[in-house]
C-alpha positions as CSV (number, residue, x, y, z in Angstrom):
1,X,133.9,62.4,76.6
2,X,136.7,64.5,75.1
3,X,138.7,67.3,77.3
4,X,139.5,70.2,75.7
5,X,143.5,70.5,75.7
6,X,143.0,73.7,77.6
7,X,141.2,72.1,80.4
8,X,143.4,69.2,80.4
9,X,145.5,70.2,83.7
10,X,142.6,71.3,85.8
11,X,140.8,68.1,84.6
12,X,143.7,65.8,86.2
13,X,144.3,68.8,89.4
14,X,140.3,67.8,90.1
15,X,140.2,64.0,89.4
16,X,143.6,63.3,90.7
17,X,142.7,65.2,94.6
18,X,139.7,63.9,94.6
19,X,140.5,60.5,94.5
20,X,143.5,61.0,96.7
21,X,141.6,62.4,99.4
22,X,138.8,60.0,99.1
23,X,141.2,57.2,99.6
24,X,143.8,58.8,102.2
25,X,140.5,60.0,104.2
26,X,138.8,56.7,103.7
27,X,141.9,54.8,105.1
28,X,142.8,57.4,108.0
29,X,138.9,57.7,109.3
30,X,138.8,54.0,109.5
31,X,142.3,53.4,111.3
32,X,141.5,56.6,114.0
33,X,137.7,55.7,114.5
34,X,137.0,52.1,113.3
35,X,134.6,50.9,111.3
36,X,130.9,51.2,112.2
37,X,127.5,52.9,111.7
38,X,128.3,56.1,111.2
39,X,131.8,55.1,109.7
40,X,130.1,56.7,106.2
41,X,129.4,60.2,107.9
42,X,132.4,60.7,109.4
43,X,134.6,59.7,106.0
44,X,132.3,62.2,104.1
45,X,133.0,64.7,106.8
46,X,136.7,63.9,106.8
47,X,136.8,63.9,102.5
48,X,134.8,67.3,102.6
49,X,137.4,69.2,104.7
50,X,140.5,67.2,103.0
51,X,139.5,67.3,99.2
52,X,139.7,71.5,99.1
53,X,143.1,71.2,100.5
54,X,144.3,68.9,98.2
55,X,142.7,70.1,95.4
56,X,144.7,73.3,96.3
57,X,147.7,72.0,97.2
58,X,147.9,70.1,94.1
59,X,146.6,73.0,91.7
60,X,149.6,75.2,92.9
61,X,152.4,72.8,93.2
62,X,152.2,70.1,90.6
63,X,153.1,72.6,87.8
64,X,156.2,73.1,90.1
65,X,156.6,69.7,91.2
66,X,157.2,68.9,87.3
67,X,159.3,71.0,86.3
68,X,161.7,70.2,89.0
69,X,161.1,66.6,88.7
70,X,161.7,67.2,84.7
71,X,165.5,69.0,85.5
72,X,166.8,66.1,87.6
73,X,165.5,63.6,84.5
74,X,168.5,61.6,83.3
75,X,168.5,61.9,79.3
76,X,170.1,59.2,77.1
């Protein structure tokens, strides 16, 4: 499957926070609660509340994040 260069950012904003979230929420749920039956529940709960927030989060600040990142970039 090929992205269209224009959809490239918003392609990585999407995959990169949702994987995040599913593995920060995954990790989190199971250190606060423990792991049993309705483990799975409450991680989907968790990942449905965190993944909007990070999807967010990193839509408006990894442009930002970048270019600030970019300036302090030793050069050869």
């Amino acid at each position: 499957m090929l992205i269209n260069p224009k959809y490239v950012n918003l392609t990585f904003t999407t995959l990169m926070s949702c994987v995040m979230s599913l593995i920060m929420t995954c990790f989190i749920t199971a250190l606060n609660t423990g792991l049993d039956a309705n483990f799975v529940m409450r991680w989907a709960m968790a990942w449905g509340v965190a993944w909007p927030v990070a999807f967010f989060c990193n839509f408006l600040l990894a442009a930002r994040l970048r270019r600030w990142v970019a300036s302090r970039t030793i050069t050869a």
